[in-house]
N, C-alpha and C positions, 0 to 999 in steps of 0.2 A: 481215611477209611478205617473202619473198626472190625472186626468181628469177633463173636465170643462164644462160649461152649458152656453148658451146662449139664454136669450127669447127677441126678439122684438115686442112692441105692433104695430110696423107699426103707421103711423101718423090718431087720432083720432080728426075728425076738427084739433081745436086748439095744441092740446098733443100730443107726440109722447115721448115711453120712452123704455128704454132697460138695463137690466138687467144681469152682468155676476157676475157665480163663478166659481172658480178654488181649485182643491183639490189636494196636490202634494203632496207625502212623499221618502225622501231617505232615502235608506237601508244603515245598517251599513259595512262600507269597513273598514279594517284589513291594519293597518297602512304598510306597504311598498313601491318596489322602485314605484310602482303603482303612489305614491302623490295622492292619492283620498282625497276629501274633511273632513275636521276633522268631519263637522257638519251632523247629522241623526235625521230623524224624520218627524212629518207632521208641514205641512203649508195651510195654508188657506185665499183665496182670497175672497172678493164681491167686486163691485163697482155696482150702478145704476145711468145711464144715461137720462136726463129729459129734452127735448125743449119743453119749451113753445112759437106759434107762438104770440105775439102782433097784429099785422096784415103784412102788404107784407113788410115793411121795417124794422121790429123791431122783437127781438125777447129775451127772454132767455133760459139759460142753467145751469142747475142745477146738478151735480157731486159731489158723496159720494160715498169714498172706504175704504173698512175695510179691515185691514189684519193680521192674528196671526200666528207666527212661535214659535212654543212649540217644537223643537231640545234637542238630547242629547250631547254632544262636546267630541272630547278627546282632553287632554291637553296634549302638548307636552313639555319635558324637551330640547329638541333643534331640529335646523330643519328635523331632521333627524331619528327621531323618539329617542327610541319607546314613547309612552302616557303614561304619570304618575298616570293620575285620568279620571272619567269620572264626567261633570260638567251636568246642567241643562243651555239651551239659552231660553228666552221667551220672546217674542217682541210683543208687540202691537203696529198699524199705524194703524192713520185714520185719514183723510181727507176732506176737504168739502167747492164747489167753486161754487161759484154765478158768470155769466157772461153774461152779455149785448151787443146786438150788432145791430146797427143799421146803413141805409143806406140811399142816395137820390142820386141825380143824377151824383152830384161829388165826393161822402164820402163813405168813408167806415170806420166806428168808433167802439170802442170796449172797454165798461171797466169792471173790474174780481177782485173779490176778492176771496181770498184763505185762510184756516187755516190750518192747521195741526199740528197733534202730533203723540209723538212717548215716548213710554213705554217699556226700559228693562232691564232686570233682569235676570244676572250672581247667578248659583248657586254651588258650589260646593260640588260634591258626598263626598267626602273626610272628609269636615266638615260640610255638612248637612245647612250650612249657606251663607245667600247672600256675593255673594264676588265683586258686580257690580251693583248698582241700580240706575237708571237715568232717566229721564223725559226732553226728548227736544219738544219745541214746534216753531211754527214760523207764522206769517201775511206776507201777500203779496200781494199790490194792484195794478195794473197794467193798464195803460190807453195807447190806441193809435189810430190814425186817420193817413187814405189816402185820399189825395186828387189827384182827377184830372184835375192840371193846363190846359193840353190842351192834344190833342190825341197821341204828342210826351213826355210828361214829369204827373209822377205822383208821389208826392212829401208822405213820411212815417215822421211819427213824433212821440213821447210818452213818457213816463215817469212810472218809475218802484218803489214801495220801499216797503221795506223788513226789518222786527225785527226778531231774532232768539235768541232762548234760551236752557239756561239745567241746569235743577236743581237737585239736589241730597244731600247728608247729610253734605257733603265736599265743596261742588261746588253751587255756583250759578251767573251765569254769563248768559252776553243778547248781543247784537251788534245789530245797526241801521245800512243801506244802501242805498243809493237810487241812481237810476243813471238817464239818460234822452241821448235820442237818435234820430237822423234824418237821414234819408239818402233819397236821392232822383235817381230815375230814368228816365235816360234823354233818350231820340234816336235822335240822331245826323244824317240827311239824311235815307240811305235806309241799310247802313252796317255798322255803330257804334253804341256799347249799352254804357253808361257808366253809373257807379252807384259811386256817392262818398257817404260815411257816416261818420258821427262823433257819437262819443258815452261819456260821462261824468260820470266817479262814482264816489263815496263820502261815505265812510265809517268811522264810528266815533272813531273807534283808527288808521287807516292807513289812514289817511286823504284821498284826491284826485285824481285823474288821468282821464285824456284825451286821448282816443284812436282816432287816422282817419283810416279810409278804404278809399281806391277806387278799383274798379274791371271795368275791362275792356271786351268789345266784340264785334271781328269786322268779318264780315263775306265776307267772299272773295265770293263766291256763297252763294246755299241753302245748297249743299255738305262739305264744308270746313267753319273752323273758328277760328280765334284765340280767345285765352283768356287769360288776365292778369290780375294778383291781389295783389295787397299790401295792410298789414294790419298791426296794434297795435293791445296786447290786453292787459288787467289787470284782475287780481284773486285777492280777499282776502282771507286768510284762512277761512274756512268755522269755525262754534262753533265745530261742531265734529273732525277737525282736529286739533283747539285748546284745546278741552278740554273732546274729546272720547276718546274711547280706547285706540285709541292709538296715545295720543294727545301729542302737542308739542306748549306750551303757548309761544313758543318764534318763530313763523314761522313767515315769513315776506310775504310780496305779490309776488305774483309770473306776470313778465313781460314777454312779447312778441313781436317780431318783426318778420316781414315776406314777402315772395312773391313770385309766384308762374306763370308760364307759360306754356299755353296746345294748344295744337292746333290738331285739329280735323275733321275727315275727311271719307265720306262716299263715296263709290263706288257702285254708282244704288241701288239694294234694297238688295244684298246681303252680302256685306262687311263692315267692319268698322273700323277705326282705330284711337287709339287716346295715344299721348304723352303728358307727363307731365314733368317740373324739377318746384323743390320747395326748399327753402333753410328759416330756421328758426333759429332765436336763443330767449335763454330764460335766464331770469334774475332771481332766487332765485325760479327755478321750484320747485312745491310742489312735492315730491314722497314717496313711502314707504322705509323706511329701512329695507332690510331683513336679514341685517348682524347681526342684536342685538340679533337675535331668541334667545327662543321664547318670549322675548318681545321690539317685530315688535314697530317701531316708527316713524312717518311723520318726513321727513327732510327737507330743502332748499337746491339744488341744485346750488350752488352758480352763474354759468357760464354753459349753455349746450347748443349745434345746432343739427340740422338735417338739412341730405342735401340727397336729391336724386331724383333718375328718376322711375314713373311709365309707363309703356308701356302694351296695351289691342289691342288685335285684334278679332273682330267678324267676323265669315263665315258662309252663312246657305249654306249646299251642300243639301237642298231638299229634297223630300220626308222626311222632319219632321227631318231630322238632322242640326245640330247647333253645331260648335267646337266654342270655346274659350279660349285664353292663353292670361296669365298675364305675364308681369316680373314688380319686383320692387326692385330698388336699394336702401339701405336705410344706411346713415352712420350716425350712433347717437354717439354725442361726449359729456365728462365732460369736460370744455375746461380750467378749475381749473388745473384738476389734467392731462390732455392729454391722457385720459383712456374714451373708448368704455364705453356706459352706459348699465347696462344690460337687458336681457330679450327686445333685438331687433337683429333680421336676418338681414346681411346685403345684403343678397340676398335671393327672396323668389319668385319661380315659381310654375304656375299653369298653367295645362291642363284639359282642361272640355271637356266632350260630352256628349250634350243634344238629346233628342229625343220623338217627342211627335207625338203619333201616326195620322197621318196627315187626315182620314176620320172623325170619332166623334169626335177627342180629349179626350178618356176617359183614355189612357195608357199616361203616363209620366216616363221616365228614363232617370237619369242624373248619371252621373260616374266622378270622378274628381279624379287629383292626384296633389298633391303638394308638392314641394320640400325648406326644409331649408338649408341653406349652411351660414357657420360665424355665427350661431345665439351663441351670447355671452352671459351664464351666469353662476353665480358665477365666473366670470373673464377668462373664460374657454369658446371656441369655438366648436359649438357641428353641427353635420349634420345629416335630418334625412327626410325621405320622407316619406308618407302614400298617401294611396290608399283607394277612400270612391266610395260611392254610396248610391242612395235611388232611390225606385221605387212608384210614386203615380199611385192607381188607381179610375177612378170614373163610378159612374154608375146613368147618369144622371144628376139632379141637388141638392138631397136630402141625396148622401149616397158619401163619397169621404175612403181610406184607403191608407195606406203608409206605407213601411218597410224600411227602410235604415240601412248602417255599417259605421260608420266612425272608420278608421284607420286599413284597416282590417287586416292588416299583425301583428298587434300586436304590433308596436314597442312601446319601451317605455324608458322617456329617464326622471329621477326626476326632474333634474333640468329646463330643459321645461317646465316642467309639463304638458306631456304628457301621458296618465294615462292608456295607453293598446287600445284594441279593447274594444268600443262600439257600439251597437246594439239600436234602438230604433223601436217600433212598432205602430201604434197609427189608430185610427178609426174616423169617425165624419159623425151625422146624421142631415139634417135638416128636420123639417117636419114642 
């Protein structure tokens, strides 16, 4: 069960601030082939949102969010059940980010500082003693500027850097980062966009790397367009994937190459149609291990690609109806071992019908089904469709409600992690 609260003061002169919390708690699920989430309990959100105007070009913004997850856990003796003990989870985050932003007649500039931490603490029922206590913290300042060279080309620029940490009884470790980035965008005549960028990181145990982009957009009309894009990228391991839970101090950075073509295409106001192929590979991907259960461990992925085709068509047949169907073809490879990676379908359809009541618009119902086929995991190819839907209704501009099912027929498959029929119901008032 969740619920949540929203207040805006609306803009006072100079001030304007807004205020949310959220209050969630899950109930406990009874370990089976269900795979329901191990963790139960409440959680609890605020964040308050603060613009101060400066005058017409200047302004700032001020962001602070608290958050505590006090969960009971079952622990499992393998993936498969059943739970050995029951632990205590208790996390504390919080947050807090100054940001500056101003403009003139060419510029658009912006610089942000950021802190946060993060507090938690493993308990177990069993021996009544901490079995996990750890304290990460992190800075992150961030500057960047647009200019506008002239009415065809507006040029991005900026520079980023980053310390993170985690201390504990065992552990105490930090990492510096910082990167710097440009990319510009050009218009070439009346039907080519091109955007090249470059991006530079530097992190102080995996030294350096240099990514380029360029992306491309040429429009045949208003109706049709190609788009193309090549990219690089780089990852370091993050502190928590070298030295959290479920850390692995020997992970390497994870590389990327890539590219990607869509072409795109409207028919008058009621059609739409748009194709994709994309082909990636990746050098020492970071993932989870889920072979070790239960204790799960970040790996390198030595050698992996994906390659496939997306394909979307939209139709409105009127009177407030809207069909649309997906297909996506997707082949994910270890290219080490010449083995499927898991938990990816390599074909995955969907059929939508929308419908929004065409006078007010206060009735909204959407219905979808989608279909898996080849979805591989645990080395094992599994197929499985569901059938959802959710109904929004509103009554006016102050009171909106909504019920939906996803998955209704029930199936339920563990290794998916597919967890049965779920129901949710939810209200919301403004006043």
């Amino acid at each position: 069960m969740s619920n949540y609260y929203h207040f805006d003061s609306g803009k006072d002169g100079k001030l304007s601030a807004a205020f949310d919390a959220n209050f969630t708690k899950v109930r406990y699920f009874k370990w089976d082939d269900a795979n329901m989430s191990k963790y139960f309990g409440p959680t609890q959100n605020y964040s308050l949102d603060v613009d101060y105007e400066m005058d017409q070009n200047n302004s700032l913004n001020l962001y602070l969010n608290y958050e505590n997850t006090n969960q009971q856990f079952k622990k499992f003796t393998s993936a498969s059940g059943p739970f050995s003990y029951l632990g205590i989870y208790n996390v504390d985050r919080k947050s807090a980010s100054l940001t500056y932003n101003g403009q003139n007649d060419n510029s658009n500039y912006m610089l942000s500082a950021t802190y946060g931490e993060l507090k938690k603490d493993v308990t177990s029922a069993m021996s009544a003693n901490s079995v996990g206590s750890s304290k990460f913290n992190f800075w992150n300042i961030e500057a960047r500027d647009t200019i506008k060279l002239d009415n065809n080309n507006r040029l991005t620029f900026g520079g980023e850097f980053r310390t993170d940490g985690r201390k504990d009884s065992s552990i105490d470790e930090s990492s510096d980062q910082y990167s710097l980035f440009i990319h510009d965008e050009l218009k070439l005549g009346e039907k080519l966009l091109l955007i090249p960028a470059v991006r530079y990181d530097h992190h102080d145990s995996f030294g350096s790397e240099t990514s380029p982009n360029i992306g491309a957009t040429y429009s045949f009309t208003e109706a049709s367009r190609l788009k193309a894009n090549y990219g690089e990228g780089y990852r370091a391991p993050s502190i928590s994937e070298l030295y959290g839970t479920y850390s692995n101090p020997n992970l390497r950075p994870e590389k990327s190459k890539g590219y990607e073509l869509s072409y795109e295409q409207e028919f008058g106001d009621d059609t739409a149609v748009k194709l994709t192929y994309f082909k990636n590979k990746k050098t020492d991907a970071i993932a989870m291990d889920y072979s070790l259960a239960p204790n799960y461990q970040y790996m390198n992925i030595e050698k992996s690609s994906s390659e496939g085709v997306e394909f979307e068509i939209k139709h409105d047949l009127g009177n407030g109806f809207t069909v649309i169907g997906n297909y996506d073809y997707l082949d994910a490879m270890n290219d080490k071992t010449n083995t499927r990676l898991n938990y990816s379908a390599r074909n995955t359809y969907t059929a939508k019908l929308m419908w929004t009541e065409p006078v007010k618009q206060e009735w909204n119902i959407t219905a979808w089904n989608k279909w898996y086929s080849d979805y591989r995991a645990d080395s094992e190819d599994h197929s499985i469709n569901t059938f959802n839907f959710v109904v929004n209704k509103r009554w006016g501009d102050k009171y909106r409600a909504y019920a939906g099912i996803d998955n209704l027929f029930d199936k339920k498959i563990t290794s998916m992690r597919y967890s049965g029929r779920l129901w949710r119901v939810g209200a919301e008032m403004t006043f």
